[in-house]
N, C-alpha and C positions, 0 to 999 in steps of 0.2 A: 153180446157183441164181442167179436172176438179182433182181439190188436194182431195186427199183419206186420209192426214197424219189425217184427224182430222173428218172423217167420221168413224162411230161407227161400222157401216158394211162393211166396207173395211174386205178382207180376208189374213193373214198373210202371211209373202212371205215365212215363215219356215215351217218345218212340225210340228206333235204332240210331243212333249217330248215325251220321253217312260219309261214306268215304268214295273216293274217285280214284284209281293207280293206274297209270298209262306203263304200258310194259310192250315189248317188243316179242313175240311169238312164231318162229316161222313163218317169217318174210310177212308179216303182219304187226300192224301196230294195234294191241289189245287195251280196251277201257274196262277194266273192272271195277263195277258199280256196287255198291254192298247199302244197305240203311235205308232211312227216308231221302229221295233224292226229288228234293222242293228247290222254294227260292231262295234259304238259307246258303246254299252252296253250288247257286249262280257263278258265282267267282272261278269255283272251282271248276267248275263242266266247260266256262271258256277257256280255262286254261289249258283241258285235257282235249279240246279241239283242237288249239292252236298247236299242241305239240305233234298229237295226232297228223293233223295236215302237212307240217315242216318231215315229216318222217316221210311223206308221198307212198308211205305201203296202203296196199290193205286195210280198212279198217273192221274192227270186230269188238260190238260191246258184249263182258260176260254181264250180264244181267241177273244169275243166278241167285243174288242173294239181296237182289232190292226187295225191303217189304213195302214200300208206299210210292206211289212216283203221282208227283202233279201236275200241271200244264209245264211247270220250267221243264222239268225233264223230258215232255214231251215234243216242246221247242228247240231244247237241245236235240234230239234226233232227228228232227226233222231239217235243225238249222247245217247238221253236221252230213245228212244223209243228201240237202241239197247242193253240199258244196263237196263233197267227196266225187272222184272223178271216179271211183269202186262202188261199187253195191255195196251198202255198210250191212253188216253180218250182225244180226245181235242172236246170240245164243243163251240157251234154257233161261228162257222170258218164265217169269211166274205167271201163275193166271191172272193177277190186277193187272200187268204190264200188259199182256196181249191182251185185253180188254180194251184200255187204251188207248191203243194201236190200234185195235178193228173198229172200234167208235169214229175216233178221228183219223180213220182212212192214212195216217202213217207210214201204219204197214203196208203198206201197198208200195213205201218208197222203201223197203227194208228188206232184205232176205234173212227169214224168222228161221230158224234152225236149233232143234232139239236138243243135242248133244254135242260135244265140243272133244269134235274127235281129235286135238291135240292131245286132250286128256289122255287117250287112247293110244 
């Protein structure tokens, strides 16, 4: 039996922390989503609506770097996608997230997009 406590590449028995950062992008207000995003940090997703909305731009989630999303995050989109007077943009969705989204018909309220041609 071999001990992992002190091997480098042992993999974590938790998930990703998750973070929420509302940043402003070319007359857009962008939510970059990173980690597990559950109902741990409910808190956090209404607060990145609320700011979201008072900025009246654009809305654009990057979604690239969520590894887990559960119903909250899906209610966050959808609660955000229903009160957005824009088509909320969420860009390079991983494949859990458009799953999702194609299950509970979401995406349907969402313009899914590949690449984040800001980056560009």
């Amino acid at each position: 039996m071999q001990d992992d406590r002190n091997d480098s590449n042992a993999q974590p028995e938790y998930g990703e922390p998750a973070s929420v950062h509302v940043l402003t992008v070319d007359q857009r207000s962008r939510l970059v989503l990173a980690g597990e995003i559950d109902a741990k940090i409910a808190g956090e997703l209404q607060n990145a609506i609320t700011e979201a909305e008072g900025s009246r731009l654009p809305v654009e989630i990057d979604a690239h770097h969520v590894t887990f999303m559960d119903s909250s995050g899906v209610a966050f989109l959808a609660r955000l996608a229903s009160r957005s007077p824009h088509k909320v943009r969420v860009l390079r969705a991983p494949p859990t997230v458009r799953f999702l989204l194609e299950v509970t018909r979401i995406g349907d309220l969402l313009e899914i997009v590949d690449e984040d041609l800001a980056a560009n």
